[in-house]
C-alpha positions as CSV (number, residue, x, y, z in Angstrom):
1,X,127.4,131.4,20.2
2,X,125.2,132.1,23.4
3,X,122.2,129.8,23.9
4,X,119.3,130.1,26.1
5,X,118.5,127.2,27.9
6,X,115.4,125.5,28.4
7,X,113.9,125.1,31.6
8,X,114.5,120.8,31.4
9,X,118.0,121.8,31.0
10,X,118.2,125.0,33.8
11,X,116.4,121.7,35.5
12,X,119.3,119.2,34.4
13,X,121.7,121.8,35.2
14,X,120.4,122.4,38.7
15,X,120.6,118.8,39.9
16,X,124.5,118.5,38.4
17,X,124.7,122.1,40.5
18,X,123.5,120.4,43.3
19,X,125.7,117.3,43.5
20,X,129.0,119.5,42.3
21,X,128.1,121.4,45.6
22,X,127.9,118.2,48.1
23,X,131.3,117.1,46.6
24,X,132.6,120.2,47.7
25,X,131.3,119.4,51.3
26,X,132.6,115.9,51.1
27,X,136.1,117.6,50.5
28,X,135.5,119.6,53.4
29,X,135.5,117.2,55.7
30,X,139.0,116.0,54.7
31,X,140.8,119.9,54.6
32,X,143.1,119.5,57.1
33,X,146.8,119.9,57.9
34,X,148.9,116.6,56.7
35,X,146.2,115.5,54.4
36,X,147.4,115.0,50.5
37,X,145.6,117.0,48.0
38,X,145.7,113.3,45.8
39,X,143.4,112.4,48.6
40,X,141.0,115.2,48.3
41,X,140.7,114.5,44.7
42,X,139.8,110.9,45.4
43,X,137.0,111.8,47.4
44,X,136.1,114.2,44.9
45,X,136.0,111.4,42.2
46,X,134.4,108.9,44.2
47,X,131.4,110.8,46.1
48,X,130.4,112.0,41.9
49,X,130.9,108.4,40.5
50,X,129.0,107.0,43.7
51,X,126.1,109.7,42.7
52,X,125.5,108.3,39.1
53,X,127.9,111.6,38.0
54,X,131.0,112.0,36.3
55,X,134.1,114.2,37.1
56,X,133.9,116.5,34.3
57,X,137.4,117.8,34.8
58,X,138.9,114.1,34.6
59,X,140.7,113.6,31.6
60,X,139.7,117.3,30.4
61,X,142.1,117.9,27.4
62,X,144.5,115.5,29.4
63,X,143.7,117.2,32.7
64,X,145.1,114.2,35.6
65,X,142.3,115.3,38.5
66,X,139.3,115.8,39.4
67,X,139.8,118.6,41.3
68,X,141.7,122.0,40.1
69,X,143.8,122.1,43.3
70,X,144.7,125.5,43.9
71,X,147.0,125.7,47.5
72,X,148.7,129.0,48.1
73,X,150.1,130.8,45.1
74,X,148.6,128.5,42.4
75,X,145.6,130.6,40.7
76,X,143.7,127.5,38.8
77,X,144.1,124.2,37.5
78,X,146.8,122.8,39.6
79,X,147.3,119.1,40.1
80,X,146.4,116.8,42.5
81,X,149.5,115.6,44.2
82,X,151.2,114.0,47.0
83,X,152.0,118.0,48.4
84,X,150.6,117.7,51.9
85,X,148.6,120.2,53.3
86,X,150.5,122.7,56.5
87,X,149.1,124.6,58.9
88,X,148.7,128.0,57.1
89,X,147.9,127.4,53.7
90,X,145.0,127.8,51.4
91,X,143.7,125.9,49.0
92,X,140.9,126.2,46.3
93,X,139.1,123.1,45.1
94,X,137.9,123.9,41.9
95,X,135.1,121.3,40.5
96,X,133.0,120.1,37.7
97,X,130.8,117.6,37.7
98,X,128.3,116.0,34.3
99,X,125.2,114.9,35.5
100,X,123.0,113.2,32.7
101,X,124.6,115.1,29.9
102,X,124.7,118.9,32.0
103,X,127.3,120.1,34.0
104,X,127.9,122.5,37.4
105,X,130.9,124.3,38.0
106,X,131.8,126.0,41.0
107,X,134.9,126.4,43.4
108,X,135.5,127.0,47.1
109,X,139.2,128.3,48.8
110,X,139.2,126.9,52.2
111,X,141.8,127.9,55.1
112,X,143.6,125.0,56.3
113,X,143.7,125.6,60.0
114,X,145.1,129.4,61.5
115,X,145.7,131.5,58.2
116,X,147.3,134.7,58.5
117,X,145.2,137.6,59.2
118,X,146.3,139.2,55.2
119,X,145.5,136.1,53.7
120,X,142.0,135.7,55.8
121,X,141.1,139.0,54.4
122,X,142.1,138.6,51.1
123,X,139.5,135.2,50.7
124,X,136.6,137.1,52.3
125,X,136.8,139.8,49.7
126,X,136.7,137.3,47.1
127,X,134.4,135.7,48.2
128,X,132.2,139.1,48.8
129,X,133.2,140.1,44.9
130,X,131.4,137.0,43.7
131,X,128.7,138.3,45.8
132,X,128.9,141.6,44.0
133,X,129.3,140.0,40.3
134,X,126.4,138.2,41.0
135,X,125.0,140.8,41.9
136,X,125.1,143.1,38.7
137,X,124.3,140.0,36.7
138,X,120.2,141.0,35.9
139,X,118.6,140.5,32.4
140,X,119.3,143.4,30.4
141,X,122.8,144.4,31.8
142,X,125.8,143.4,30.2
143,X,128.6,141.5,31.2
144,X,131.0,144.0,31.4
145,X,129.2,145.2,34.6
146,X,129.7,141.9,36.5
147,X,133.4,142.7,35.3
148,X,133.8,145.9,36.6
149,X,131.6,144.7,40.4
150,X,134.1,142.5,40.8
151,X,137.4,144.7,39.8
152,X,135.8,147.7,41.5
153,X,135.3,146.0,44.4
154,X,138.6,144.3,45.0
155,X,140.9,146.8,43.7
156,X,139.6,149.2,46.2
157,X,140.7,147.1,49.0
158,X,144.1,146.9,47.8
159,X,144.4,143.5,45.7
160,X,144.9,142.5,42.0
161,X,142.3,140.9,39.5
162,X,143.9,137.8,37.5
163,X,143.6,139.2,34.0
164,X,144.4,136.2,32.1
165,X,141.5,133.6,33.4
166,X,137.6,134.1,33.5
167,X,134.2,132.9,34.1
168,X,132.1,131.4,31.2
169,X,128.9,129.7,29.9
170,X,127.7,126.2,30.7
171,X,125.4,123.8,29.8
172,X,125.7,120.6,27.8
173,X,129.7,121.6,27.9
174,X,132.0,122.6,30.7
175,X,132.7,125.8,28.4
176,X,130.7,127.7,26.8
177,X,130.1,131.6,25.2
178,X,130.5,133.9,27.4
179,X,133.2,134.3,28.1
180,X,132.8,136.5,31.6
181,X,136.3,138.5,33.0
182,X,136.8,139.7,36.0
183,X,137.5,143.4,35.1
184,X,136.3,145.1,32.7
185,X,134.0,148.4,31.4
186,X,130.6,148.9,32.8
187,X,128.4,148.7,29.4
188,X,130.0,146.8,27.4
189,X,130.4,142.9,26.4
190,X,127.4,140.1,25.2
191,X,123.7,141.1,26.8
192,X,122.7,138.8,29.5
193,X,119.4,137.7,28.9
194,X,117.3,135.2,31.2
195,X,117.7,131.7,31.0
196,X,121.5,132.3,30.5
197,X,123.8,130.0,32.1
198,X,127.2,131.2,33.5
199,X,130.0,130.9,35.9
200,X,131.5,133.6,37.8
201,X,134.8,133.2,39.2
202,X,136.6,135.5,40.9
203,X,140.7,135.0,40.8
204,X,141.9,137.5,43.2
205,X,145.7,138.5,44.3
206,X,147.4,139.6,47.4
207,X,150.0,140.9,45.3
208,X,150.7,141.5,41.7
209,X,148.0,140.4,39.1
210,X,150.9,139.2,37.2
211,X,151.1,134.9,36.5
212,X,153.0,132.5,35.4
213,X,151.9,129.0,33.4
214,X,154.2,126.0,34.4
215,X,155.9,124.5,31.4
216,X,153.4,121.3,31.4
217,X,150.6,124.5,30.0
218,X,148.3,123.4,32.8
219,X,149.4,125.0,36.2
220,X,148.7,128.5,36.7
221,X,150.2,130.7,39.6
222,X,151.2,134.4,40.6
223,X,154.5,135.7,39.6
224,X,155.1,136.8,42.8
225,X,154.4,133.7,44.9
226,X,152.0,135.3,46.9
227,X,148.5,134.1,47.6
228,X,145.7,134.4,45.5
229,X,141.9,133.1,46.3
230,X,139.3,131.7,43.8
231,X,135.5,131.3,44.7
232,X,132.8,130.2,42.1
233,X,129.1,130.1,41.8
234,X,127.1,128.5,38.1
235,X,124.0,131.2,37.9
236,X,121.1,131.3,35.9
237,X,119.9,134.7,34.1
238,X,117.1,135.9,35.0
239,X,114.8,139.4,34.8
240,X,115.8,140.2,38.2
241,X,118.9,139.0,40.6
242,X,119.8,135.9,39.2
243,X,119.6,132.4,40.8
244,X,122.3,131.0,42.3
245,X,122.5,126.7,40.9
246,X,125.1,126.0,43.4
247,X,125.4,126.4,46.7
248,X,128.1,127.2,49.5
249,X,125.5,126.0,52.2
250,X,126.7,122.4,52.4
251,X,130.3,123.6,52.8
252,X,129.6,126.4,55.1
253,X,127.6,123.7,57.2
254,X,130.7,121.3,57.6
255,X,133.0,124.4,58.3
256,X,130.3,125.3,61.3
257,X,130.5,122.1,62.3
258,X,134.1,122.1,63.2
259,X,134.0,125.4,64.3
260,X,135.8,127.2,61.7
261,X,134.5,130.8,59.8
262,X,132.4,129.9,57.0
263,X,132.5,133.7,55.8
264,X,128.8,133.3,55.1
265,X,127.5,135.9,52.5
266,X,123.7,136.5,52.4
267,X,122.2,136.3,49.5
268,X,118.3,136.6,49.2
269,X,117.9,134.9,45.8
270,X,120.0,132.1,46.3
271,X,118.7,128.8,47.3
272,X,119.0,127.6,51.3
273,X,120.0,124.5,51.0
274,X,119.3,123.5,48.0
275,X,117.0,120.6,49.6
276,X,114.3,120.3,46.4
């Protein structure tokens, strides 16, 4: 069942929206080659505990981090680990956090120093097809046209949409109806209707859009080993373009900082800053 949310929980929502986006800054500031992913996850987990939140993910239907770590080939919820990070790879950080009984969701893929020109491209499109999901994502419209923005706009620059895995609802829980794909029929699928909360998550392939699940029914990655990228924004429905809860600002800020590409996207609805 779909529920429309209030506006003290959009509220409620918004703040845990806020702090799961200045985690994923904190985390910033630690990507780097020979740094453990365990290590990312720990400042993950302390930055939400030291911010009165809780790291949703944590213990999640036995779920080890707090982080879905996702470096190179893994799609989603990989584990944090003692894997150090090389000069090269990517890596999504994938995060919820439940502030005061609501929850925000969203996920970044950094570059971890020089990445190969393929792979560079292939996280700015996904990146851009959240953009374009987001996008389609008005009161009235469906969500089989978020779908189809984002397969549309990523199949035509060459890469594959991960069938298996999708966006959702939020609120009170991590998951709720929803359910929002990544490809899909223009048309079609649940009404979106304002004050709807959902997550829209991109899962993009350089290769095939083939995956496999590790035997521990957790680990997720593509069939072919090759990279895939995974960005993620928690929105609320409205009449018009929809507002954007979290916020890539405080990441893109750290990433400017140290002189790397934040691949910023503008976005006229969505919140600078988040500062309220």
């Amino acid at each position: 069942m779909i529920y429309l949310k209030t506006a003290v929980e959009i509220e409620k929502t918004r703040r845990a929206c806020d702090l799961v986006s200045r985690t994923l800054a904190e985390v910033a500031k630690e990507v780097r080659p020979g740094v453990t992913t365990r290590h990312l996850d720990n400042v993950a987990r302390e930055f939400i505990l030291d911010n009165g939140g809780k790291p949703a993910c944590l213990g999640y239907g036995g779920f080890p981090g707090t982080l879905c770590i996702e470096v190179n080939e893994t799609v989603v919820h990989g584990f944090p680990s003692g894997y150090t990070l090389r000069e090269g790879d990517i890596i999504g950080t994938d995060c919820v956090v439940e502030l005061d009984g609501y929850n925000g969701d969203t996920c970044y893929t950094f570059a971890v120093g020089e990445v190969d020109d393929k792979v560079k491209a292939l996280l700015r499109t996904t990146k851009e097809s959240l953009y374009e999901g987001i996008m389609a994502a008005r009161g009235g419209k469906r969500v089989g046209d978020i779908s189809n923005a984002v397969q549309t706009y990523c199949e035509r620059r060459g890469y594959s949409v991960v069938r298996e895995m999708c966006g959702h609802g939020i609120g009170k829980s991590m998951h709720e109806d929803p359910e929002v794909p990544n490809y899909g029929r223009r048309g079609i699928g649940p009404v979106l209707k304002p004050n709807m909360l959902i997550c829209i998550e991109p899962m993009i392939n350089l290769g095939s859009k083939n995956i496999v699940i590790e035997r521990d029914g957790w680990q997720c990655r593509t069939r072919d080993r090759k990279p895939s990228a995974h960005f993620e924004h928690t929105i609320c429905i409205t009449d018009e373009l929809p507002e954007i809860l979290t916020t890539f600002d405080y990441v893109e800020e750290v990433l400017r900082s140290r002189g790397e590409d934040p691949m910023h996207i503008e976005y006229i609805a969505e919140p600078q800053g988040s500062e309220s």
